[in-house]
C-alpha positions, 0 to 999 in steps of 0.5 A: 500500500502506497504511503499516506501523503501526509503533507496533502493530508494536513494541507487539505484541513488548513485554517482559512477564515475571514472573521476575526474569530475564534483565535488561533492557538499558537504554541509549543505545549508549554507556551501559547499565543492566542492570536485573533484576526489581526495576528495580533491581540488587538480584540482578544487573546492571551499569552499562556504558560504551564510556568505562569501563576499568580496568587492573590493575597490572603484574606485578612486576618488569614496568615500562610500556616492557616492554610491546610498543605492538602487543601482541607481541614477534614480528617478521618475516613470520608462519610461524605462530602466536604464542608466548609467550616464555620468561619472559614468561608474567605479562606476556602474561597481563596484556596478554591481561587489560588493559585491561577495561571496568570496572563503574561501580556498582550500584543495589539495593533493600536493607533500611533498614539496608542488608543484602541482600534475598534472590529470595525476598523478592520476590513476585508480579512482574509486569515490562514494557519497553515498547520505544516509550519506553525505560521499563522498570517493575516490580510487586512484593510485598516487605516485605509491601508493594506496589512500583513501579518505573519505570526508564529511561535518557537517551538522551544523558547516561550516566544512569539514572533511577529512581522507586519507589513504595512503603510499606516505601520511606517507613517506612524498611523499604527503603531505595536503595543504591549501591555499588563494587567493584574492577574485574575483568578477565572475568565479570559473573553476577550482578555484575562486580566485586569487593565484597571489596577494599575497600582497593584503591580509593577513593570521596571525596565532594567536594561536595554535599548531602543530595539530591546528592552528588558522588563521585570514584572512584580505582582505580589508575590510573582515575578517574571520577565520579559525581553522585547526585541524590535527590527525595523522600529524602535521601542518607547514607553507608552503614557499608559502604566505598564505598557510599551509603544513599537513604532515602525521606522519611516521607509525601512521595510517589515516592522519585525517584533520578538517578544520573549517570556519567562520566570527567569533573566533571560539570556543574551540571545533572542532567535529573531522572526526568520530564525523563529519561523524556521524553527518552528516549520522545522518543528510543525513538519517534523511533527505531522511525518512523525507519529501515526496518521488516518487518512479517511478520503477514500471513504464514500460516506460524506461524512468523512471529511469532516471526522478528518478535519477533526482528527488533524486539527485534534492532532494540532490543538493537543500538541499545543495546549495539551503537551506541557510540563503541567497536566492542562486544565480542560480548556487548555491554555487558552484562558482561566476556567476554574481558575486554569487549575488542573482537573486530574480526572481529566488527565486520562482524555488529555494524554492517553491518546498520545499512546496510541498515537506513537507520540508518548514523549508529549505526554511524559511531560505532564505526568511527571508531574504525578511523582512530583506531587505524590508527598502531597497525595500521601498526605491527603491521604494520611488526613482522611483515615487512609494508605497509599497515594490520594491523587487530588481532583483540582490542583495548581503546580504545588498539588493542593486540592481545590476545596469543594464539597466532592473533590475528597470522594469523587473517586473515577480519576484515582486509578488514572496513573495506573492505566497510563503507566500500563500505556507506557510499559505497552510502547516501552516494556522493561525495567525502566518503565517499570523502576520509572512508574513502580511508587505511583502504581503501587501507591495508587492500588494502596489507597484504592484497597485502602477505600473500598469499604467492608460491607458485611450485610453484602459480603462484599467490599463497597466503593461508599461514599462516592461521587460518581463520573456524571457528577448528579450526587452522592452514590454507592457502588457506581459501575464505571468505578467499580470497574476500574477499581477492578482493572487497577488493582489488578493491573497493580498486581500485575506489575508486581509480578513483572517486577519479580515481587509477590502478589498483594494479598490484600489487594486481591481480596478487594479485587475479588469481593468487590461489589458487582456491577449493578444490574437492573431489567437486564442493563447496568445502572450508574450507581447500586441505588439508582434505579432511575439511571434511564428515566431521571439521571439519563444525562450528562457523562453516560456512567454504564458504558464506563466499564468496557469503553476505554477499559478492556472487558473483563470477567466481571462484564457480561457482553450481552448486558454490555450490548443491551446497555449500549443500545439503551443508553443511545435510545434514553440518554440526552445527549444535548446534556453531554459533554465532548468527552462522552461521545467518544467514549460512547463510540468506543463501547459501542465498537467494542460490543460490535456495534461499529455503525453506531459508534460512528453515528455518535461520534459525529452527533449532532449536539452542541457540545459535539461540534469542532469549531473552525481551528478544531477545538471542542465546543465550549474550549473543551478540549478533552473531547480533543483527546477523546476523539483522537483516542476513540478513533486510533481504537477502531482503526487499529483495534483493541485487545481482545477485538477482531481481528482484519483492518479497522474493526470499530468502523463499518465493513459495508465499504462505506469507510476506507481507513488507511492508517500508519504508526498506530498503536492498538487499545487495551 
């Protein structure tokens, strides 16, 4: 079989738009501009880093030792949600709001006398990203002159890189400005941050020129830096607080700006635009050839277009917001939402796919941050009556966990690590993977036997309390959970024995007096105790299917029951409710059960937390659909463990689907 043309591949979904929106997301996985239609940030966009939090003061008459290192004062073995302690209420609210990544900066088109152009001064955009190089470019009217602009990231240095072309630029007309505002805890439309505490930060310039200029930015306890370097122009302080004016120089030619970020003084050396843009076209066509690819356009089905477009611009946004040194928040760098922290229940659909996907050296960044704060998960832990690792749900880069009535007992993303170290040792078996994973692993198996409850009137062990995945309350023995539980304590089990060591008898005798899956008229239920999962709960995450959709069947899950609840949940659900992440995950076990045309006629639903937006992002920012979408479809185009056998066994085999793949790896 020939090749797959990767270059006509990726060039087919090329971004080409002429309104200002949405942004386009360039950026390394580490570090990311938003640009909107001007190429710039004049209208909207931030400037991101995993690097970047900010944490606002506490409140009066609250001094450091009185925040509790876990992120809770509870203590003792959960019997239910967290509460908030009387007189305490302004301290967990700052802990739920701090720390936040915070904006560095931003880059807009102003007039030559640094006020605001407005939407309407921009006329006849035309822009393009063009995926193989990273290089984002803009035409436009503005001034009554003609505009270019070409935009890129580096793909190692936290830098943006810009170079414009313009009349109004050398006539003084327009000029580039750069400015602060004080970091925010949650937003980010149009801007994050405020632009109206001018007092409440500083910005020093502490060396440099008329073309590079070195600033120091103090806001409260956080310092960063920043060097602005210019071509063709020169560099001024604007009359407005915190901010920098680059006018081009009359008659030279492109005004070329390089602005650098970091926590650190920077070194000497800035690459500038053409050494920023060969490097990142090195990076971006190296990038798309390596790793896996899907072409779909041999299909009949007119659908596939569109399940493409999705799949590389998928490929692209995860490599940029997803691909960094701190697990992403769900709407990645973009902007703040629950204050940019980290939801470690969403982990799994930000870098699972990445294993499958032959691209596992981006998820290893992010998941070293799991070592990094297991003293914390130990901790936490240890305070609520417990043994072993208790990963917390929402974290900032120190690992407390963001106070919330279900943060202690939402239970689904405590086996995560174990699954996606068990990845790892799939793309890379031997005792470095193992020596690499072997704490986390057992660690996270210890506190999982650890939880599970003693029930004497069921002779069984019991997850209770817990929050199920859809999040509609308090429960007992949900099916998704139990089911993992199940995986991972054996998988645990597993490892050891790789390892040369005993099996834990402990952990196998919660394996294998676990609760059942719970059963009703012949389908599984969310929780033991919901018997109205399809009349009343019949929303949001699809629970039933959790148990045999990214995790492999086991012994516990009878296939029958498996299909009948596949079938029932796509009659009953409200998929209106759902969020990106469940029509993938619905796909998955519907081609698991043998159902390949349903699976992909809920993957391409028509609801609206299941549309892409034009750059390829999940509605609402969400970009654990991304991930999903990409784990979802690498399983039925290359298979799963235990699947059938022959080529593309998740998609139908009437001829309606050609699937041609390369570099994929198969699911568990």
């Amino acid at each position: 079989m020939e090749p797959i043309d990767r270059r006509a591949l990726v060039d087919r979904h090329r971004i080409q738009l002429t309104e200002p929106k949405p942004w386009f997301q360039l950026g390394n996985g580490e570090f990311t501009f938003n640009a909107d239609g001007t190429g710039l940030q004049t209208f909207a966009g931030n400037t991101m880093a995993h690097w970047a939090w900010h944490s606002l003061p506490l409140p009066p008459g609250c001094e450091a030792q009185d925040v509790p290192a876990t992120g809770t004062i509870m203590t003792g073995r959960p019997t239910g949600g967290q509460v908030v302690p009387a007189g305490s209420e302004a301290l967990y609210a700052w802990m739920y709001e701090n720390p936040h990544r915070a904006n560095l900066g931003r880059l807009r088109l102003v007039r030559g006398d640094g006020s605001a152009l407005e939407p309407d001064s921009i006329a006849g955009l035309r822009r393009t990203l063009d995926l193989w190089s990273g290089l984002a470019t803009s035409r436009y009217a503005v001034e009554g002159a003609e505009m270019r602009v070409e935009t890129c990231c580096h793909p190692e240095r936290d830098q943006v890189a810009l170079r414009l072309d313009s009349r109004a630029l050398h006539d003084s007309r327009l000029a580039v400005m750069l400015d602060f505002g004080y970091p925010v805890a949650d937003g980010g439309e149009p801007w994050l941050g405020d632009w109206h505490q001018a007092d409440r930060h500083l910005t020093e310039r502490i060396g440099g020129n008329a073309t590079r200029v070195h600033l120091r930015r103090s806001i409260d306890a956080t310092v960063q830096h920043v060097v602005l370097c210019v071509t063709g122009g020169r560099i001024s302080q604007a009359s407005a607080a915190h901010a920098w004016m680059v006018h081009a120089d009359p008659g030279a030619g492109p005004l070329e700006v390089v602005c650098w970020f970091g926590q650190d003084a920077p070194r000497p050396d800035q690459p500038d635009v053409a050494a920023t843009q060969a490097e990142s076209a090195r990076h971006w066509e190296g990038f798309w050839r390596a790793g896996a690819a899907i072409d779909l356009s041999g299909s009949r089905d007119p659908r596939w277009r569109e399940l493409e477009r999705r799949i590389v611009l998928s490929q692209y946004v995860m490599a940029v917001q997803s691909a960094g040194s701190m697990p992403p928040q769900e709407s990645g760098l973009h902007h703040n939402s629950w204050n940019g922290q980290s939801h470690l229940e969403m982990l799994w659909w930000h870098v699972a796919h990445f294993a499958l996907w032959g691209r596992w050296e981006m998820a290893r960044k992010s998941l070293d941050y799991l070592p990094r704060i297991a003293p914390m998960a130990a901790a936490l832990a240890q305070q609520l009556g417990g043994t072993g690792l208790k990963w917390p749900k929402m974290v900032g880069p120190e690992g407390r966990n963001a106070p919330a009535f279900m943060h202690e007992i939402l239970l689904w993303h405590q086996p995560h690590p174990i699954f996606l170290a068990e990845l790892e040792y799939r793309l890379s078996p031997g005792r470095a993977t193992l020596d690499r994973w072997k704490d986390v692993v057992f660690g996270t198996a210890e506190h999982m036997a650890d939880y599970a409850r003693w029930d004497a009137a069921s002779d069984r062990y019991v997850l209770d309390p817990a929050i199920p995945c859809c999040e509609q309350g308090l429960g007992s023995n949900p099916t998704f959970e139990l089911a993992y539980w199940r995986y991972g304590l054996g998988m645990a089990q597993t490892w050891r024995e790789r390892l040369g060591m005993p099996r834990h008898p402990a952990w196998d005798t919660v394996r294998n007096r676990l609760a059942p899956l719970p059963v009703q008229d012949g389908v599984y239920l969310i929780c033991g105790d919901w018997g109205d999962t399809y009349t009343a709960r019949n929303s949001s995450h699809p629970d039933p299917i959790g148990a045999f959709a990214f995790l492999p069947f086991d012994d516990t899950i009878d296939p029958a029951t498996a299909h009948r609840t596949v079938l029932e949940v796509l009659r009953t659900w409200s998929w209106k409710s759902c969020w990106g992440w469940d029509f993938p995950w619905m796909a998955m076990a519907a081609a698991r059960v043998g159902e390949p045309g349903k699976a992909i006629d809920i993957l391409l639903h028509d609801a609206a937390f299941n549309q892409y937006t034009a750059d390829g992002i999940n509605a609402g920012w969400y970009l654990p659909g991304n991930g999903a979408l990409l784990y979802a479809v690498a399983m039925m185009a290359d298979g799963w463990d235990g699947g059938p056998a022959g080529p593309q066994p998740g998609f139908p085999a009437d001829g309606s689907w050609t699937v041609r793949s390369e570099g994929l790896q198969p699911a568990q």
